[in-house]
C-alpha positions as CSV (number, residue, x, y, z in Angstrom):
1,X,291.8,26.1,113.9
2,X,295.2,27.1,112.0
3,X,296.5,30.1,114.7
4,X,299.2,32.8,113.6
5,X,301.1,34.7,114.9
6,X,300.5,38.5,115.3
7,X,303.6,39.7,115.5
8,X,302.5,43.9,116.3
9,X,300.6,42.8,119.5
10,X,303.2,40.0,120.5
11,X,305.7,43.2,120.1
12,X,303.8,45.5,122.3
13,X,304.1,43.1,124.8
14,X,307.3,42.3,124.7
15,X,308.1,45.6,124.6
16,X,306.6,46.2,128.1
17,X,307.5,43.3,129.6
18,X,309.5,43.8,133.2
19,X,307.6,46.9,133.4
20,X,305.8,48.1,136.7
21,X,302.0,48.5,135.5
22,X,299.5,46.6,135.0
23,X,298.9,45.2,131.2
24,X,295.6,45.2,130.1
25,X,294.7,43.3,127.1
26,X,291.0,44.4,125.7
27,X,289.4,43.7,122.4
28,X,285.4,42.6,121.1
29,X,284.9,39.0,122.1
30,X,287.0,36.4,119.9
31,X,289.2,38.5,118.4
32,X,292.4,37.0,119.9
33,X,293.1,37.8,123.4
34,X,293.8,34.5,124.4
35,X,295.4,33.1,121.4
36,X,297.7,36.4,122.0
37,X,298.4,35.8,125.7
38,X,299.8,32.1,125.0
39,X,301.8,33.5,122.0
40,X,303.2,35.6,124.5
41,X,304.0,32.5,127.4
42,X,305.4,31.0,124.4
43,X,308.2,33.9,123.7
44,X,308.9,33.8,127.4
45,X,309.4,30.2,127.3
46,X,311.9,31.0,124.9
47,X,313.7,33.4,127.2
48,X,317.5,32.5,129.2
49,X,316.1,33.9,132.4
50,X,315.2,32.0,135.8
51,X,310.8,32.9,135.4
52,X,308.2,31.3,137.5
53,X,305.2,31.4,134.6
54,X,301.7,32.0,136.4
55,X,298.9,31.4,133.9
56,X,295.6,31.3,135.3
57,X,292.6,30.6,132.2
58,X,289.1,31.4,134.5
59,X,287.5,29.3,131.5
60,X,289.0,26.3,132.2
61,X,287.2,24.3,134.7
62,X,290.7,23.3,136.8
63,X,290.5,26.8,137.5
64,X,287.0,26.7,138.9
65,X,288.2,27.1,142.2
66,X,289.5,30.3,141.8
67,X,285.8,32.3,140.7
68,X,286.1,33.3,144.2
69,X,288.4,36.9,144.9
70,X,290.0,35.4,148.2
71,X,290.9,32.1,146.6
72,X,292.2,33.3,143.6
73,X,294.4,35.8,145.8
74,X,295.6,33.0,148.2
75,X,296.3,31.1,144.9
76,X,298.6,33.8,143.1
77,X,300.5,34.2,146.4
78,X,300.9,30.7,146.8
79,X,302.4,30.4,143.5
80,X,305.3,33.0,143.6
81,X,308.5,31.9,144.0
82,X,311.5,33.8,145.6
83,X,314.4,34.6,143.4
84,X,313.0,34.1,140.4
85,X,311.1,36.4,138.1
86,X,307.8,35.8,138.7
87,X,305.1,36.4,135.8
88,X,301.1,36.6,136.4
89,X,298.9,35.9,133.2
90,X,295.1,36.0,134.1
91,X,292.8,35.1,130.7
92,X,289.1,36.4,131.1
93,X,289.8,37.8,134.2
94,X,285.9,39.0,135.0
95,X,284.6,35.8,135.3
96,X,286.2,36.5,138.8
97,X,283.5,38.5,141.5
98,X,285.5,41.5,142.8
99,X,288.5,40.1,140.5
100,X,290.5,44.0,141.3
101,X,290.2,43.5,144.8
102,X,292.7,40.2,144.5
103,X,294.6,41.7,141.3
104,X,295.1,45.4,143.5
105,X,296.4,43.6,146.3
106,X,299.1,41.3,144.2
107,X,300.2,44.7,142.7
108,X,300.5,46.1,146.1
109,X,302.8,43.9,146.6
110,X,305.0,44.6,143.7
111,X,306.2,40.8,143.5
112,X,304.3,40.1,139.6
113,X,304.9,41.2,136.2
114,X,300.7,41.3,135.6
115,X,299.1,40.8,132.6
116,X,295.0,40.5,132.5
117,X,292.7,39.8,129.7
118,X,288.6,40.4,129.7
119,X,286.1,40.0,127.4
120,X,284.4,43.2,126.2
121,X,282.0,45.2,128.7
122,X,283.2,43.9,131.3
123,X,286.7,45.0,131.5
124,X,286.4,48.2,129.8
125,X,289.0,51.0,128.9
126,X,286.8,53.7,130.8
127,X,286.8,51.4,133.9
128,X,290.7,50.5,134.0
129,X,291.1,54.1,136.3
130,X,288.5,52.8,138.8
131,X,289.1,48.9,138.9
132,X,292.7,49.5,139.3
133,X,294.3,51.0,142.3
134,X,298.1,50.9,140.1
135,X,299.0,51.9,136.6
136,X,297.8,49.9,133.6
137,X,298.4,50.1,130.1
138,X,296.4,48.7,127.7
139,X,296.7,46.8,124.4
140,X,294.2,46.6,122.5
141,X,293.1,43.6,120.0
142,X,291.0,44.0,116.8
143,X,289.5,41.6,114.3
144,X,292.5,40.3,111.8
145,X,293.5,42.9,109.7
146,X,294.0,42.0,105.7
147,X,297.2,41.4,105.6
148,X,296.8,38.9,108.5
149,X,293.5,37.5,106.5
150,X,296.3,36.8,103.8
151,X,299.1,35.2,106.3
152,X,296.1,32.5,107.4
153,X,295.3,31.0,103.6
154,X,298.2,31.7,103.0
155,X,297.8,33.7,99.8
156,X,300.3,34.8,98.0
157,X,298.7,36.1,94.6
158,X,295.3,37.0,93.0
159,X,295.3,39.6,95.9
160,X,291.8,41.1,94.5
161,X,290.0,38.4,94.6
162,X,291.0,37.8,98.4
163,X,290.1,41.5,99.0
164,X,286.7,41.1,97.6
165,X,286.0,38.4,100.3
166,X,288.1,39.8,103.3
167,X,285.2,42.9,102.7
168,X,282.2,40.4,103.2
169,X,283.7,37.9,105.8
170,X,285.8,40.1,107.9
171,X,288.3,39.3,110.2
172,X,286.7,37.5,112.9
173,X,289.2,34.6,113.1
174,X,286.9,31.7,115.0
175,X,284.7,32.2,111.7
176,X,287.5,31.0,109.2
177,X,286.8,27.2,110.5
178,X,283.8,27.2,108.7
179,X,283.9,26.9,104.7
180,X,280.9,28.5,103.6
181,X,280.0,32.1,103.8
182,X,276.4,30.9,105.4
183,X,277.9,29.1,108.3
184,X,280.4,32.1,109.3
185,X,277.7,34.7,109.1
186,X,275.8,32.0,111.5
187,X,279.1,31.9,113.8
188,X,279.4,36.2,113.3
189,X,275.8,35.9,114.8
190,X,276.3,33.9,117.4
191,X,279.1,36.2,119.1
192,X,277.3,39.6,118.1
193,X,274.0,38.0,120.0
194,X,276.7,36.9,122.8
195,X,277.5,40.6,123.4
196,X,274.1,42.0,122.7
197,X,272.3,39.9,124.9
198,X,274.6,38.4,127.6
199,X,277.4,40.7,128.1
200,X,275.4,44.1,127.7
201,X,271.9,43.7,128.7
202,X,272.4,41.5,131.6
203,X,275.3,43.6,132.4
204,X,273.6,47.0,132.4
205,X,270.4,45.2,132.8
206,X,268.1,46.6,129.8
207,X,264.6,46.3,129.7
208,X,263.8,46.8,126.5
209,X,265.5,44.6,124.3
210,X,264.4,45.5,120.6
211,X,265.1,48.7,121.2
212,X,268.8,48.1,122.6
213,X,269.2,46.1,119.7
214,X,267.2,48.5,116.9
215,X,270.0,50.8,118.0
216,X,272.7,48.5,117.0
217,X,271.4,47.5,113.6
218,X,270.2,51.8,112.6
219,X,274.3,52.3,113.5
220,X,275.3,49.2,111.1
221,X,273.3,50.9,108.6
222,X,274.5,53.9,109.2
223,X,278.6,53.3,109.6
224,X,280.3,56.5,108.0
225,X,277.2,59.0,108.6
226,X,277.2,61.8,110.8
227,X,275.5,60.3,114.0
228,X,273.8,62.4,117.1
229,X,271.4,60.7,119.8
230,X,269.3,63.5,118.6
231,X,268.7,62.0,115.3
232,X,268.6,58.5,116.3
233,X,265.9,59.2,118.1
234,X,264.2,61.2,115.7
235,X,264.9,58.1,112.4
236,X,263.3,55.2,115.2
237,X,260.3,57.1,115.9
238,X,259.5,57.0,112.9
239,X,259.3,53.4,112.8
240,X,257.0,54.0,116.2
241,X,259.6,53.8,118.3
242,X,259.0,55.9,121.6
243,X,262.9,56.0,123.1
244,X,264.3,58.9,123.9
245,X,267.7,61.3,122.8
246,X,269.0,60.3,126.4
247,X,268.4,56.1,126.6
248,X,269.5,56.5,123.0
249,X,272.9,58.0,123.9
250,X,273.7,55.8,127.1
251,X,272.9,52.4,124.8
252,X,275.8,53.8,122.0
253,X,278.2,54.4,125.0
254,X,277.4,50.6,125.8
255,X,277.9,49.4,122.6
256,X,281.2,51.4,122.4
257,X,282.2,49.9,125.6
258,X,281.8,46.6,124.3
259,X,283.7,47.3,121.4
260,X,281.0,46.6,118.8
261,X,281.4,50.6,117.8
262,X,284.2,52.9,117.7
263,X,283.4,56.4,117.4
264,X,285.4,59.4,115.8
265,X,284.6,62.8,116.7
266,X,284.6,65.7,114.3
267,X,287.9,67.9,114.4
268,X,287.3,71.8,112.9
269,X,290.1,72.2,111.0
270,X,290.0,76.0,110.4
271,X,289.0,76.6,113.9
272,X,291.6,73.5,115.4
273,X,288.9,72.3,117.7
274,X,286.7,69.4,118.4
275,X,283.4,69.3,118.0
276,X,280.9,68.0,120.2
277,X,278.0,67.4,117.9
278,X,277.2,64.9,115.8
279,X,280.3,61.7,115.2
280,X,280.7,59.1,113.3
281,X,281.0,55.1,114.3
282,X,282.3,52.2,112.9
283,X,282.0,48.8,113.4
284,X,284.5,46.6,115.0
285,X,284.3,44.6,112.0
286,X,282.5,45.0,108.7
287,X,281.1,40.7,108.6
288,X,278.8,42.0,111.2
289,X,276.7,44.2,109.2
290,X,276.3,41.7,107.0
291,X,275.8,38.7,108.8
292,X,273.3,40.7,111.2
293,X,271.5,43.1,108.1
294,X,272.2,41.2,105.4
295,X,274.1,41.6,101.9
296,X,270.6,43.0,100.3
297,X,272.9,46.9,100.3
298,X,276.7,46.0,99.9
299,X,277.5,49.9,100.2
300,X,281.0,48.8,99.7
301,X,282.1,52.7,99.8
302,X,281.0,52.9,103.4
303,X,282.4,49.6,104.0
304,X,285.8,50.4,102.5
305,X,285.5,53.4,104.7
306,X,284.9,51.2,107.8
307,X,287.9,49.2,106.7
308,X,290.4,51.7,106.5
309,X,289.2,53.6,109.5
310,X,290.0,50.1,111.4
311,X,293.7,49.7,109.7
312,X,294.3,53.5,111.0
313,X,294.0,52.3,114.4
314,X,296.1,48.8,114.4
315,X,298.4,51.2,113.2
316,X,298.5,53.3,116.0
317,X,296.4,56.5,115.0
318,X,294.2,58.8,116.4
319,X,291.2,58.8,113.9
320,X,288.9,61.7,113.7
321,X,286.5,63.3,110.7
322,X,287.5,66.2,109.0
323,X,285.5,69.7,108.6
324,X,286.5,72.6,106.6
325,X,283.8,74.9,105.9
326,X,281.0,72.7,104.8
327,X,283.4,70.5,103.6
328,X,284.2,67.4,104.8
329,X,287.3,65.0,105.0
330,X,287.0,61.7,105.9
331,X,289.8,61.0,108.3
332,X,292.4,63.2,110.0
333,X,295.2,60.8,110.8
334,X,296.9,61.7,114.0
335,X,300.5,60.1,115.6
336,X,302.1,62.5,117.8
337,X,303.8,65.0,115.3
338,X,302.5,63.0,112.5
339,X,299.4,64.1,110.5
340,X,297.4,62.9,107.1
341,X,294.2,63.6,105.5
342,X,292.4,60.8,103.9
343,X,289.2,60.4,101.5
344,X,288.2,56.9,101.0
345,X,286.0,55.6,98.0
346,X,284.4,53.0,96.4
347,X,285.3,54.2,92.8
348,X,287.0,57.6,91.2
349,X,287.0,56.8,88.0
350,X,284.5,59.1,87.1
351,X,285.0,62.6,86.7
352,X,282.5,64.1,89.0
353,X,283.0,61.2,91.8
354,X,286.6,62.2,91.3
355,X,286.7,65.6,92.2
356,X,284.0,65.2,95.1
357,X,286.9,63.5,96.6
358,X,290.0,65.7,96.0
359,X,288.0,69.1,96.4
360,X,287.8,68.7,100.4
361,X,291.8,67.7,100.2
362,X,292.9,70.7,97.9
363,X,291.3,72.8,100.3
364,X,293.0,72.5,102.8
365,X,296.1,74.9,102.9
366,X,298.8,73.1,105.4
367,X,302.0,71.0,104.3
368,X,300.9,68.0,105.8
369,X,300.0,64.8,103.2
370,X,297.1,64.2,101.4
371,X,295.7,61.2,100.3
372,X,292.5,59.4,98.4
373,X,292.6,55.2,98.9
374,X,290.2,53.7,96.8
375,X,289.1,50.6,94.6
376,X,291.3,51.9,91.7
377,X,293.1,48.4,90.6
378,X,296.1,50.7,90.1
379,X,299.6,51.4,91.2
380,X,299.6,54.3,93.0
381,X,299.9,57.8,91.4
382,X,299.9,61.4,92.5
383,X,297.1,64.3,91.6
384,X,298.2,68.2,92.5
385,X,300.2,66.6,95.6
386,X,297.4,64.2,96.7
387,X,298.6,60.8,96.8
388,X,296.0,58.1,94.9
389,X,296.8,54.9,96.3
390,X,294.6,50.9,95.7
391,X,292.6,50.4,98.9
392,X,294.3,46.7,98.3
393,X,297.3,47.5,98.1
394,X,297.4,50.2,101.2
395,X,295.9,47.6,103.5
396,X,298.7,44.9,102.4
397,X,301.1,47.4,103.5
């Protein structure tokens, strides 16, 4: 497998490294975590400084001694060196029993530099505060974006044309080995039945499997709708489904915790509040709707929509949806004192489809920018202030 490097996450952690906390690197399952943690041994390599380099891969069978929490502790201490700058990289670090036990004691000791990596749900965002005694920060990893879909083949024209299959195969890189669409929906498959079944259910041990995983595919149907566990549970029993609003709301707060999901909460913009009710998710990546639900509804406005909602976040903004009156705006854009409004569509060249989408933006009455990134094949142009910009050409940058 042809590996790349990706240069914003290989920043991050250079830009942290020598710092005190603890650095957490999350992400769905093969998305790149390890790949990015031996990028990263490979900058330090590169370094003029006298380091004592502690990587530690639990996957690895000459590691297999360390799945216990005392021996792995023993081992860490055993490796550090004094007078030198000593560096601890742990790679799927819950494979460990009781790993924070071992990893709160090294920081105790204040003798590491300690970076950790763990597949989804089982080293989770919401359980960093609780697992960890020290401070952590945490990077986290998503599926390739376009623009690195276009550094692996290497392509440097007929841009469209690689945009019309990044939106069906994604961004899953372990899928790219494979040469036919078939075999990487079979590989998409594979890792989404990986977290479904092994990480979440024997995790949070479900008993009812269809209906943990009827949940998952009504929300791939459903990315870019206004979600409640309310009406969940209403749409599946109709289809005889007896599960109720609360099962239905701890199983999305699972599959968020995994990463599958990402959910954006409604912002009021008149009123400059949250709102409780009702969100919005999004896949992790859009291959897995279709390799799990099939291409029988392409819905590429909804997918473009998943898309861009994704790129907002690798570049470094807090995502939520819109509502102004009745109205609604896709995405409110948030990065500390910046803000933008965004509609995403499939196509505005018709009239009426047109003004559905800059309606919402005109009303609103602040300074901040305004923009509508769609399918339009166009360079970008500008409608009463409201910037029109190619979804293609926004995602290469």
């Amino acid at each position: 497998m042809q590996l790349i490097i990706r240069q914003n996450y290989l920043d991050e952690l250079i830009e942290l490294y020598g710092t005190p906390d603890i650095k957490v690197i999350t992400g769905i399952r093969r998305s790149g975590k390890s790949v990015l943690l031996q990028e990263f041994v490979h900058y330090l390599q590169t370094l003029h400084e006298q380091l004592n380099i502690v990587m530690i891969n639990l996957q690895e069978l000459e590691f297999d001694h360390l799945l216990e929490y005392h021996a792995l502790h023993r081992y860490i201490l055993e490796q550090y060196k004094e007078g030198m700058a000593n560096i601890l990289l742990i790679d799927e670090v819950q494979l460990c029993p009781h790993f924070e036990l071992a990893i709160n004691s090294i920081y105790a000791k204040g003798i590491y530099d300690m970076y950790i990596t763990g597949s989804n749900a089982f080293l989770l965002s919401s359980d960093l505060a609780t697992l960890f005694t020290g401070r952590t920060i945490e990077i986290q990893v998503y599926p390739f974006s376009f623009g690195e879909y276009l550094t692996y083949y290497k392509i440097t024209d007929h841009y469209e044309e690689a945009f019309d299959q990044y939106v069906r195969t994604g961004g899953m890189p372990g899928a790219y080995v494979y040469k036919t669409e078939d075999r990487q929906y079979d590989y998409i498959r594979d890792v989404y039945s990986t977290i479904l079944i092994r990480d979440l259910v024997q995790k949070y041990k479900i008993r009812n499997k269809s209906e943990f995983t009827n949940i998952a595919e009504y929300m791939m149907d459903n990315i870019g709708n206004l979600l409640s566990p309310n009406n969940v549970s209403k749409a599946l029993k109709n289809d005889q489904s007896e599960i109720t609003r609360k099962t239905v709301s701890k199983y999305i707060g699972y599959l968020e915790n995994a990463f599958l999901f990402y959910g954006a909460k409604r912002y009021d913009l008149k009123g400059k509040k949250y709102l409780e009710n009702n969100s919005k998710y999004y896949l992790c990546d859009s291959s897995f709707r279709y390799a799990v639900n099939g291409t029988r509804n392409m819905d590429f406005g909804r997918v473009y929509e998943n898309i861009v909602y994704l790129e907002l976040r690798r570049r470094g903004y807090e995502v939520y949806v819109g509502k102004l009156y009745k109205k609604e705006i896709d995405f409110v854009a948030k990065k500390r004192d910046a803000l933008i409004y965004i509609q995403v569509s499939d196509n505005i060249s018709d009239d009426k489809t047109f003004e559905r989408e800059y309606s919402p933006l005109l009303s609103i009455r602040d300074a901040y920018p305004k923009m509508i990134i769609a399918r339009t094949r166009h360079e970008e142009y500008q409608y009463q202030g409201i910037r029109i910009v190619d979804i293609c050409r926004w995602l290469r940058g």
